[in-house]
N, C-alpha and C positions, 0 to 999 in steps of 0.2 A: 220635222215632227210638229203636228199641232200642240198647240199647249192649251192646256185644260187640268184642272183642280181637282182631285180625288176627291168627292163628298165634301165637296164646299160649305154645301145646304143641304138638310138631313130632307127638306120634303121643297125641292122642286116647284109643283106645282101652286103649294103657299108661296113663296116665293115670286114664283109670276100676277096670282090676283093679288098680292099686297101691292104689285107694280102698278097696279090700274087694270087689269085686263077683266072683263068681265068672264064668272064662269057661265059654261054652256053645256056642261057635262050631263047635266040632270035633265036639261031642257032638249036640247037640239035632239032629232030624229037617230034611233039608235036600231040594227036589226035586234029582231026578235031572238037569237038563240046566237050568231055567231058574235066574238070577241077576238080582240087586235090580238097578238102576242106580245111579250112583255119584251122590255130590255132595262138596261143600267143606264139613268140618265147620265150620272156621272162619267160615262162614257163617251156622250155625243162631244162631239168634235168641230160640229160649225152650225150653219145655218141657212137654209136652200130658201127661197121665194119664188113662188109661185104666181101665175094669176087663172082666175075660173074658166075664161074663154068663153064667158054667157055674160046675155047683158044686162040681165036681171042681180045676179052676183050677188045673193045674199047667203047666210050660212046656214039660215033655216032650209033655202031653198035647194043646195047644194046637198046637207044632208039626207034631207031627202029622199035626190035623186042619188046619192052614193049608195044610199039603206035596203034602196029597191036595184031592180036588174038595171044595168049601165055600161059604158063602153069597158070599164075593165072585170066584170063579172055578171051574167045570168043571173045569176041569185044573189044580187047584193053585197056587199060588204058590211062591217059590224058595223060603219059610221063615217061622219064625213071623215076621208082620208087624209088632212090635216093635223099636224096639234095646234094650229093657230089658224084662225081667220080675222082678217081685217075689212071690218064693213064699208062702205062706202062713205059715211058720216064718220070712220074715223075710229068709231069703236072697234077695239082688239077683244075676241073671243077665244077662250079657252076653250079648244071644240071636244080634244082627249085630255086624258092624261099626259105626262110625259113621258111615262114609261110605256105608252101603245106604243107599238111599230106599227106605224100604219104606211099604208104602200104610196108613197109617194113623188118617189123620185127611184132610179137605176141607169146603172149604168156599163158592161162587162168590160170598158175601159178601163174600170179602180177595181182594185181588189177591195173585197168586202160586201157588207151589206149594207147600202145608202140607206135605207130606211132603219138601218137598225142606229150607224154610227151620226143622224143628222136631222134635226128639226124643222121642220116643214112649216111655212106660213103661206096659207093662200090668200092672194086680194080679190076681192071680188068686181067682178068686171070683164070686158071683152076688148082690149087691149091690142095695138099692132105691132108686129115685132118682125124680125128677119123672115120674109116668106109668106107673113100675116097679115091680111091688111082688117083689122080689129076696126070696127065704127067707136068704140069709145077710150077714153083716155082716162089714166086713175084720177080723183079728183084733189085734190089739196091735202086734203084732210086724212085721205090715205099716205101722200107721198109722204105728212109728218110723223104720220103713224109707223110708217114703216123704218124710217129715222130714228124715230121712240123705241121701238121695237127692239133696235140692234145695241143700242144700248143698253137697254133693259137685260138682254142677256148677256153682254159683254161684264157687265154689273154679278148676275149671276154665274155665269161660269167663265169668267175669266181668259174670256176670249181675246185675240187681237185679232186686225183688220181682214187678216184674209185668208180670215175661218169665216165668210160670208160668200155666199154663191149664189148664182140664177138657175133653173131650171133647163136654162141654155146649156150648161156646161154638164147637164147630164143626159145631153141628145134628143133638147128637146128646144131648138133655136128660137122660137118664138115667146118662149116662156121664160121672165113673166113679161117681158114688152122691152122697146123703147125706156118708156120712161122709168119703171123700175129699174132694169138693168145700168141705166144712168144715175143711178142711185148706188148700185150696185159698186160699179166703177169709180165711182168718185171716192168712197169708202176707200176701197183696195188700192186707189192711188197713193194713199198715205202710206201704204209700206213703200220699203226698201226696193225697187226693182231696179235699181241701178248696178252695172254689171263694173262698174270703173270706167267704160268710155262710151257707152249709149243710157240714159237717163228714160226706161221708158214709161215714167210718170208722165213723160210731157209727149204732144204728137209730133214734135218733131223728131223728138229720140227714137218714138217707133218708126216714121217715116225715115232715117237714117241706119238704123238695123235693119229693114226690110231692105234700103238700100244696096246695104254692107253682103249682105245674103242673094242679094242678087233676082231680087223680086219687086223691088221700086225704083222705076228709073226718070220721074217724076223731081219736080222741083222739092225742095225742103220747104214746104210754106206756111207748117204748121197746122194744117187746116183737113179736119178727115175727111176728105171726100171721099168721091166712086173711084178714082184712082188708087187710093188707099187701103180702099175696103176689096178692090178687086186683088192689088198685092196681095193683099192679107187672107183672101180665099186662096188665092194659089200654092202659098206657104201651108196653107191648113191642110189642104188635099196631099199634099207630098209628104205629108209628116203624120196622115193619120188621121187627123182633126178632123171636129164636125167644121164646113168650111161656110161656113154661118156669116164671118167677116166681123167679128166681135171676141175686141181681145179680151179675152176673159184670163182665167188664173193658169190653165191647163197650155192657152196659147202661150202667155207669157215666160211661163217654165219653158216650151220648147223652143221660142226662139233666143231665151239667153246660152240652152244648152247647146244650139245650134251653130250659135257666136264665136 
């Protein structure tokens, strides 16, 4: 069970611009007539990261193109489909409310609804990731932002480590990248995923469970290579998984279950 705070904070969104985040509510490009539906922020459960996949990647620009006709609707949606955007100099924007549901992330793997139970940050940029070969990389100034980021809401809802996810882990491998998700990971490292006799915070523990399972037959040497990463797809395909080659939270869970 994730844990999280009943109404910790009676408004949310104060709460995030006292953090630093600039609002964007009033400003960024809004449609003319349609609006997000609401949910209980007290409810949200983690926090999903995104990236734009443009190399422009701004959140004026994105709104925009979300406001008007675009890859997930003809007629636009109410706004950029974020609650967060991180600009490229590093500035966090408050693009909704917290209580939009805005369409962000899915997945018919989890029961529920992602966009209602999880808050979405998008970075802006065009980024390369599993299957993606993206021309740009997030620059500094985001990676700390996104850093800033997780504490900031960890702060406000009282989250731990791995209540934080990639955009990968809801069937979309590429998203938010490399380097994000390396952020991602390092995070989620600090829990617990030690089962009593594989340790798979470290890559030798995953390369000796994958071992043990009968999918790495490769030296112990620490080091995640293509051999690693090819175990690691063939394990994902037989269990269901998007087979991406990135152990995320969902991989994790199934091969301690597996164990």
């Amino acid at each position: 069970m994730f844990a999280h705070q009943e109404k910790k904070l009676v408004d949310y969104n104060k709460a995030l611009l006292e953090a630093g985040l600039v609002d964007g509510r009033k400003t960024l490009t809004r449609h003319n007539t349609k609006r997000w539906d609401r949910r209980n922020p007290s409810k949200i459960i983690g926090v999903v990261m995104h990236q734009s996949l443009d190399n422009y990647g701004t959140a004026s620009g994105i709104a925009k193109y979300h406001a008007g006709p675009n890859h997930i609707s003809d007629l636009g949606l109410p706004g950029l489909s974020y609650t967060v955007f991180g600009e490229k100099d590093g500035t966090l924007i408050l693009a909704n409310d917290v209580e939009a549901m805005t369409y962000s992330q899915g997945t018919r793997s989890l029961p529920g609804d992602e966009n209602e139970l999880y808050l979405a940050i998008c970075f802006g940029g065009n980024f390369p990731g599993p299957g993606y070969n993206g021309p740009q990389e997030p620059t500094d100034a985001q990676l700390s932002s996104a850093v800033a980021f997780w504490d900031i809401v960890q702060e406000i809802w009282g989250f731990t480590n791995n209540q934080l996810f990639g955009h990968y882990e809801f069937g979309k491998p590429s998203c938010p990248g490399y380097a994000l998700s390396g952020i991602i990971e390092s995070i989620n490292a600090n829990q617990d995923w030690k089962d009593g006799k594989f340790d798979l915070s470290r890559i030798s523990g995953k390369q000796e469970a994958l071992s043990e399972l009968g999918y790495y037959y490769y030296e112990i040497d620490g080091e995640w290579g293509y051999q690693s990463r090819y175990a690691l797809t063939k394990f994902q395909r037989e269990y269901g998984l998007v087979d991406d080659g990135v152990w995320g939270k969902k991989t994790a869970l199934a091969i301690l279950k597996a164990l």
